[in-house]
C-alpha positions in Angstrom: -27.5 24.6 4.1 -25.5 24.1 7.4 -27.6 21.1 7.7 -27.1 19.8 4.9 -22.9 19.7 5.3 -23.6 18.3 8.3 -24.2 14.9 6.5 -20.6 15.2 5.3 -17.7 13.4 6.8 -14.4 14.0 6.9 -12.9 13.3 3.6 -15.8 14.8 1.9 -15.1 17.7 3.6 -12.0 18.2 2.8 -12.4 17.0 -0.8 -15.1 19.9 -1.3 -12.9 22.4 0.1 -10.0 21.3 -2.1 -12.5 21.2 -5.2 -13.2 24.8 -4.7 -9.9 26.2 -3.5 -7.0 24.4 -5.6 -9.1 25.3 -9.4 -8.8 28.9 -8.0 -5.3 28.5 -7.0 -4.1 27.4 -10.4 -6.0 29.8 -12.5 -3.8 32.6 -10.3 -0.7 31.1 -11.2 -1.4 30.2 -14.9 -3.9 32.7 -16.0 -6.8 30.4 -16.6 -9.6 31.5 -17.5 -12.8 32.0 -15.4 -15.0 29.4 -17.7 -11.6 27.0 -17.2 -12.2 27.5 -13.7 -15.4 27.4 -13.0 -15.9 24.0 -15.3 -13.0 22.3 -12.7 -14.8 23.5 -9.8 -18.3 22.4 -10.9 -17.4 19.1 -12.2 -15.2 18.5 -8.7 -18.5 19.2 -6.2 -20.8 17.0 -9.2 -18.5 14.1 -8.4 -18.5 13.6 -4.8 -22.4 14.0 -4.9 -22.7 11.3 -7.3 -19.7 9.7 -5.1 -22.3 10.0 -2.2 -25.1 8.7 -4.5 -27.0 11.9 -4.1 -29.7 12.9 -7.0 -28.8 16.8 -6.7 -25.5 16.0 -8.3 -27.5 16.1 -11.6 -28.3 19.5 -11.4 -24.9 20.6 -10.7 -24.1 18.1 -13.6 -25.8 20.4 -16.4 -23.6 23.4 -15.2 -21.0 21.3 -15.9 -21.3 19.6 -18.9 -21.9 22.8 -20.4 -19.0 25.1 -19.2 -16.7 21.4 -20.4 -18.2 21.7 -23.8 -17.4 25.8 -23.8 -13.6 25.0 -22.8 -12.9 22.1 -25.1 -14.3 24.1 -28.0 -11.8 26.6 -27.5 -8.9 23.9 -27.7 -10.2 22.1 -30.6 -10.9 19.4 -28.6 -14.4 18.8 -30.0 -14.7 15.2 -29.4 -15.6 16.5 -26.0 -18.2 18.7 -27.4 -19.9 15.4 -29.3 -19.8 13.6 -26.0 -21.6 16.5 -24.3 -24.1 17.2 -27.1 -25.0 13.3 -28.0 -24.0 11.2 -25.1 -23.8 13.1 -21.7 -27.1 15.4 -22.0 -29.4 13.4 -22.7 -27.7 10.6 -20.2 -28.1 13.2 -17.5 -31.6 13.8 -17.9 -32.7 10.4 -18.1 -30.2 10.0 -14.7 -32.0 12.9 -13.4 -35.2 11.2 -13.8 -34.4 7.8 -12.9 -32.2 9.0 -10.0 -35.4 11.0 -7.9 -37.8 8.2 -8.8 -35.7 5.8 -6.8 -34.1 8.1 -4.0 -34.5 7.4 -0.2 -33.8 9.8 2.3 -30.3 9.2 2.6 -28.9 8.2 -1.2 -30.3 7.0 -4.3 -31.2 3.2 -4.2 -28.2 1.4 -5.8 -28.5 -1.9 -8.5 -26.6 -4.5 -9.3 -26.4 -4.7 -13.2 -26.5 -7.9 -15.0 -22.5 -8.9 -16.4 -24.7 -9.4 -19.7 -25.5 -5.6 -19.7 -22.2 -5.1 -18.9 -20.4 -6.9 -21.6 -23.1 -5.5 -24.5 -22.3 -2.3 -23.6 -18.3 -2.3 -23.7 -18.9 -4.9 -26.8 -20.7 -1.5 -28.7 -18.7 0.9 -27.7 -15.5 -1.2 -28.9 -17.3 -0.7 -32.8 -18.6 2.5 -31.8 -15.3 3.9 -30.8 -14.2 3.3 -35.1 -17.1 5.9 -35.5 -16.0 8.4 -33.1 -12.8 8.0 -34.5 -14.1 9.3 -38.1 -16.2 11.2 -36.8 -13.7 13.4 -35.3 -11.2 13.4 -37.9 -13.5 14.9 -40.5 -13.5 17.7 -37.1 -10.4 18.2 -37.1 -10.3 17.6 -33.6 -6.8 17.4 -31.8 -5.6 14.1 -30.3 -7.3 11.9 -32.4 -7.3 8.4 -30.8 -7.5 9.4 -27.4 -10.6 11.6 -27.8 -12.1 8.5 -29.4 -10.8 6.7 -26.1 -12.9 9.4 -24.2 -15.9 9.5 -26.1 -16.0 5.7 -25.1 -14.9 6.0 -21.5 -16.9 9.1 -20.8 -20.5 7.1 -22.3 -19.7 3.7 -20.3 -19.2 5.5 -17.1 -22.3 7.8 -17.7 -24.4 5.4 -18.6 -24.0 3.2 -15.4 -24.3 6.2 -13.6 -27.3 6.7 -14.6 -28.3 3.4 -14.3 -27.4 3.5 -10.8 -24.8 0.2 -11.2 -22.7 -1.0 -8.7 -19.7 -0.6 -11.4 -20.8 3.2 -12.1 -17.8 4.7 -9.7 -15.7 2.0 -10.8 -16.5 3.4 -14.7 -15.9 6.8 -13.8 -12.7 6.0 -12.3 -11.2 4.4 -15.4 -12.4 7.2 -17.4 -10.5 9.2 -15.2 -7.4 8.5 -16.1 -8.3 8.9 -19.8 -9.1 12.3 -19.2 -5.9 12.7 -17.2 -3.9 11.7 -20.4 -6.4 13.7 -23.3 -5.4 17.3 -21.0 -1.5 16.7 -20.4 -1.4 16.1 -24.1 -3.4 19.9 -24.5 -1.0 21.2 -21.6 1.7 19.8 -23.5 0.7 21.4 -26.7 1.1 24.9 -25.0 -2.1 25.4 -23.1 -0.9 26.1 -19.9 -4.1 27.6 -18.5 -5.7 23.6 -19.2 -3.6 22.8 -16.4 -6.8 23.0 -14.8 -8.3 19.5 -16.6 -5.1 18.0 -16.0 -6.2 18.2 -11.9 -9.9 18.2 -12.1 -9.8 14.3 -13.0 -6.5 14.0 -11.0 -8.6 14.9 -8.1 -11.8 12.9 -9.6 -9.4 10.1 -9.5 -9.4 10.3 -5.6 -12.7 10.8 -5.0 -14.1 7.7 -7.0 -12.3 5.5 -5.4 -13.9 6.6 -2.3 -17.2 6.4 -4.7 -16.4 2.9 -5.6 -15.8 1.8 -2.1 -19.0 4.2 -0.9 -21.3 2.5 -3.0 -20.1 -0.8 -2.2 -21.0 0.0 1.4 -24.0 1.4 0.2 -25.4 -1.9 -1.3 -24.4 -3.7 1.2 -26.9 -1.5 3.6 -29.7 -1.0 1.3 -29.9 -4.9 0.3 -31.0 -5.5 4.0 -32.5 -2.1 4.8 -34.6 -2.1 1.2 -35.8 -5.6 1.7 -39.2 -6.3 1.0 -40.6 -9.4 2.0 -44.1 -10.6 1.1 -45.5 -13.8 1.5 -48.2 -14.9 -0.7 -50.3 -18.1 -2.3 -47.5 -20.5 -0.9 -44.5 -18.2 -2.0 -42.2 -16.2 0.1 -41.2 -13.2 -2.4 -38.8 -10.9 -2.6 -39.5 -7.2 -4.0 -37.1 -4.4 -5.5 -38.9 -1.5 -6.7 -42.2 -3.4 -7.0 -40.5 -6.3 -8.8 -40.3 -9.6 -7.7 -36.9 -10.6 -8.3 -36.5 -13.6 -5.7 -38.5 -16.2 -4.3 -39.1 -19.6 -2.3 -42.3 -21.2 -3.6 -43.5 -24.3 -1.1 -46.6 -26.5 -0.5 -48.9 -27.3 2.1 -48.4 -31.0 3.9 -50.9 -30.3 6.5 -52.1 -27.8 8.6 -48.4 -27.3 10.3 -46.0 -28.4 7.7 -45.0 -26.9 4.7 -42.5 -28.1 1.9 -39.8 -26.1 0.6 -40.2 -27.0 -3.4 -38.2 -23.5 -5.0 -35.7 -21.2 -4.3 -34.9 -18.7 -7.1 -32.9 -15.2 -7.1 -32.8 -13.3 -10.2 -29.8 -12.8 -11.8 -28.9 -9.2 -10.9 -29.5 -10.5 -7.3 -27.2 -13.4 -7.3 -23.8 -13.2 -5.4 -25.9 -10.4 -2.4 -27.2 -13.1 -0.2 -30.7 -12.7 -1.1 -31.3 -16.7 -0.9 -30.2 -16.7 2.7 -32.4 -13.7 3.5 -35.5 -15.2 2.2 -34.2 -18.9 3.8 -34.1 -16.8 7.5 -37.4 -15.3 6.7 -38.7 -18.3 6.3 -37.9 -20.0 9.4 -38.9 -16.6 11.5 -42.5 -17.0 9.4 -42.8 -20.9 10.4 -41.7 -19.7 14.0 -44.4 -17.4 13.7 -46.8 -19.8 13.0 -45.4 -23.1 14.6 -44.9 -24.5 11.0 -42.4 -27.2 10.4 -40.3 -27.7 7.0 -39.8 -29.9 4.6 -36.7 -29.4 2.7 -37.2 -31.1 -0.8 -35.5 -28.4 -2.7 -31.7 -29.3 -2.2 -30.8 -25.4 -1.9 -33.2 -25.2 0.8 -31.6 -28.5 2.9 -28.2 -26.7 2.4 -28.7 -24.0 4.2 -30.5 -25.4 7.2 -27.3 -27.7 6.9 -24.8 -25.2 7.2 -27.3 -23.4 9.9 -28.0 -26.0 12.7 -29.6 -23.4 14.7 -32.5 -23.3 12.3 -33.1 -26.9 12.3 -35.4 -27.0 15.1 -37.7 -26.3 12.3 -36.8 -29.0 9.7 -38.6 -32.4 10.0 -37.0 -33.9 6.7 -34.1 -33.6 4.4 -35.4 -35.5 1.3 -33.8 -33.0 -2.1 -35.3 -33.4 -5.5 -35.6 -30.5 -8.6 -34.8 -26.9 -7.6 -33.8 -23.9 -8.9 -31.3 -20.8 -7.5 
């Protein structure tokens, strides 16, 4: 266990001491109640582990949701409850799943989702939120439109999560403040003891931005440190979780020269770098095996352009068709 903390810095630190000790503070003061207390604390220590991209936080997760659901059903606020049932649960357990398959040592291994993921999924929400909306009314749930809100927010931000996306702390943190607005309105109503879920996503809002900034830096490492380079039948590929999602296909001139033809990065890859990783693993392969290139493929002659210290390597600069 002490080993385990060890792998904390600082700011978790004292975030996880705050998580545990302020919920406890404010149930003293305004007479919360141990399930009101226990679902700030829980949901608290489950966001800085996701914030650290750690796959345990999905255990904790459960606890959670479940102890949310309890409270918000005793404050009416049962588009909560719908988000628990039909949205978060079964998010969590395929995030549970997806999460330990593609864990490292350290942290789960992050992705970059596609924009045209991310634009389906807000577009659906946007007509799903009418149906929440509805839905909760013939509830008779409290707050109307901003449950609705929450339902959305809460599902976007789960769902990337799950996902593992580069935009899932980013997600959470928006729903954040829509949580911070649907429990001032209950406090406001009278609840005092909901005071509680006013500063569980108060705090939440401080610790994913740290998230958002973690996993930034976390993709950064693990797009060099998860690189898997293969090179095979004239093409120099590029593999994440057994998929090749990049490559450079070239030809044989003779027995020392090759010609660049294609270089190609998928989608979800583009903006990372990749190209210029599988362009420098190129010239230390050629290196390797006293090879000299041919750049026909105009991305290809661009970098050793921009790179004069690879162009030891380059015997021609001739650019026809080629993909990126």
């Amino acid at each position: 266990m002490i080993k385990y903390f060890k792998k904390f810095n600082r700011f978790e630190i004292i975030f996880l001491t705050t998580a545990i000790i302020a919920p406890i503070i404010l149930a003293i003061i305004f007479n919360a109640t141990i399930l009101e207390t226990l679902a700030g604390i829980t949901m608290l220590i489950c966001a800085l582990l996701f914030a650290k991209a750690r796959p345990e936080g999905y255990i904790l997760a459960f606890i959670s949701v479940i102890l949310y659901m309890i409270v918000a059903y005793q404050v009416s606020v049962y588009g909560e409850i719908i988000i628990g049932l039909l949205l978060i649960i079964p998010l969590n357990i395929y995030g549970l799943i997806a999460w330990y398959k593609n864990k490292n040592q350290a942290h789960v291994n992050l992705v970059k989702t596609p924009i045209k993921e991310i634009i389906l999924l807000i577009i659906s929400q946007l007509i799903m939120v009418v149906g929440y909306y509805f839905l909760l009314k013939t509830l008779n749930t409290q707050f109307l439109i901003i449950s609705s809100i929450s339902i959305m927010g809460s599902f976007i931000a789960t769902y990337l999560v799950a996902r593992r996306s580069q935009y899932g702390m980013l997600a959470y943190l928006v729903n954040d403040i829509i949580l911070i607005i649907l429990w001032t309105m209950v406090v406001i109503d009278g609840n005092l003891g909901a005071l509680i879920l006013v500063l569980t996503p108060i705090l939440l809002l401080f610790n994913d931005i740290y998230g958002t900034f973690n996993w930034a830096k976390l993709m950064k490492k693990q797009g060099v440190k998860n690189m898997q380079i293969k090179i095979q039948d004239h093409t120099l590929s590029y593999f994440v979780e057994e998929k090749q999602l990049a490559f450079i296909e070239f030809i044989t001139i003779d027995s020392n020269v090759i010609d660049v033809k294609k270089v190609f990065v998928d989608e979800s890859l583009r903006g990372q770098g990749i190209a210029g990783k599988l362009m420098l693993a190129l010239y230390e392969y050629c290196q390797k095996n006293q090879l000299k290139v041919i750049a026909t493929c105009p991305y290809a002659n661009g970098w050793f352009m921009k790179n004069e210290s690879y162009q030891d390597i380059l015997i021609n600069t001739n650019q026809q068709s080629c993909q990126i």
